[in-house]
N, C-alpha and C positions, 0 to 999 in steps of 0.2 A: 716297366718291369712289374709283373704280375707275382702273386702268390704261389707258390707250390700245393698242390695237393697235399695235403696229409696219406693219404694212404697209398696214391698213386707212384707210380715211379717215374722220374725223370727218364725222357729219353735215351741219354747216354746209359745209365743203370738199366734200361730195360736192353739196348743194344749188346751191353758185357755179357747179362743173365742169357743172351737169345747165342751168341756165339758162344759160348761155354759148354751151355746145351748140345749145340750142335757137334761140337768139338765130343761131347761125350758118346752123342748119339754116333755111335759106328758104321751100323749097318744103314742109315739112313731113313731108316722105317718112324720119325719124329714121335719116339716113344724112347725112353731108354729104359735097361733092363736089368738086373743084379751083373749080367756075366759081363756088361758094356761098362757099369761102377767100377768092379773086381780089376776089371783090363787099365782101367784108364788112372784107377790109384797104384795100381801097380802093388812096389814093393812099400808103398807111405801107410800104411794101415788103412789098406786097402777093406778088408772084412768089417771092421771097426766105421769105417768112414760109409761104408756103403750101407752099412743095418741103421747108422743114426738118419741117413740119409734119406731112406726110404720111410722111416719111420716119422721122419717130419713131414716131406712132399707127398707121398703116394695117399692123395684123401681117399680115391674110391677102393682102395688095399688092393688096387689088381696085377700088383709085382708089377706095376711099370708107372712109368711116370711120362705124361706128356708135356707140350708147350701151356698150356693154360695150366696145370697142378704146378711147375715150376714157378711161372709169373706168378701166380696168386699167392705163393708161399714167399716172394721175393716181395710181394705187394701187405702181408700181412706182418712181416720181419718190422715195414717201416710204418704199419698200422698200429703197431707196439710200440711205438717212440722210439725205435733206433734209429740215424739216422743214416743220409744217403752216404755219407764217409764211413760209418760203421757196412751197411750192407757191398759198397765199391770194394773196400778193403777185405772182406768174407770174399766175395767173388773171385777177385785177385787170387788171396789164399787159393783156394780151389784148382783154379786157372792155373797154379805152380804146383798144384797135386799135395798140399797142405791138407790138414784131418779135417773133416767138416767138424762145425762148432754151433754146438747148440744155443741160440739164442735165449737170452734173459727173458722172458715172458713170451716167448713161442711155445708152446709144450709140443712134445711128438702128440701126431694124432693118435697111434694104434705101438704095438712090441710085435715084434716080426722076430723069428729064429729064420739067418740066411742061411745054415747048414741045410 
């Protein structure tokens, strides 16, 4: 039995984050996009979940978010000390259309108005 990476993600954690993703991504285009967040939180605070969202993930600010901006924000959550029980149980969250939750020592990169 080997060490865990510190920053890296388990493969099960990186499997949940890649179907999640996908699950959000709609149109299939492996980007996701303000109006694919708005659809997929629905009526959970939706607006609210999507602007914190983007605000963490989206590094290059180009209104979307790909597979490597998602992994590396899911890779930087447990580069912060949180661990893989904390980020599985966020995803979960998510995956049941819960509010996204700002992590303890992740700060958003950028303030975005989705209006």
């Amino acid at each position: 039995m080997g060490c865990m990476p510190t920053s890296g993600l388990s493969p099960n954690i990186k499997k949940l984050a890649v179907e999640i993703f996908k699950e959000i991504d709609t149109d299939g285009n492996k980007c996701i996009d303000i109006n694919e967040t708005m659809k997929f939180w629905g009526n959970h605070f939706a607006k609210i979940s999507s602007q914190a969202m983007f605000n963490a993930v989206d590094i290059n600010n180009n209104q979307q978010i790909d597979i490597k901006e998602w992994i590396k924000f899911w890779e930087k959550v447990k580069k912060s000390g949180h661990s893989e029980e904390d980020i599985q149980e966020e995803l979960l969250n998510i995956k049941n259309r819960g509010t996204w939750v700002q992590f303890v020592g992740v700060k958003p990169l950028i303030s975005r108005n989705i209006d």
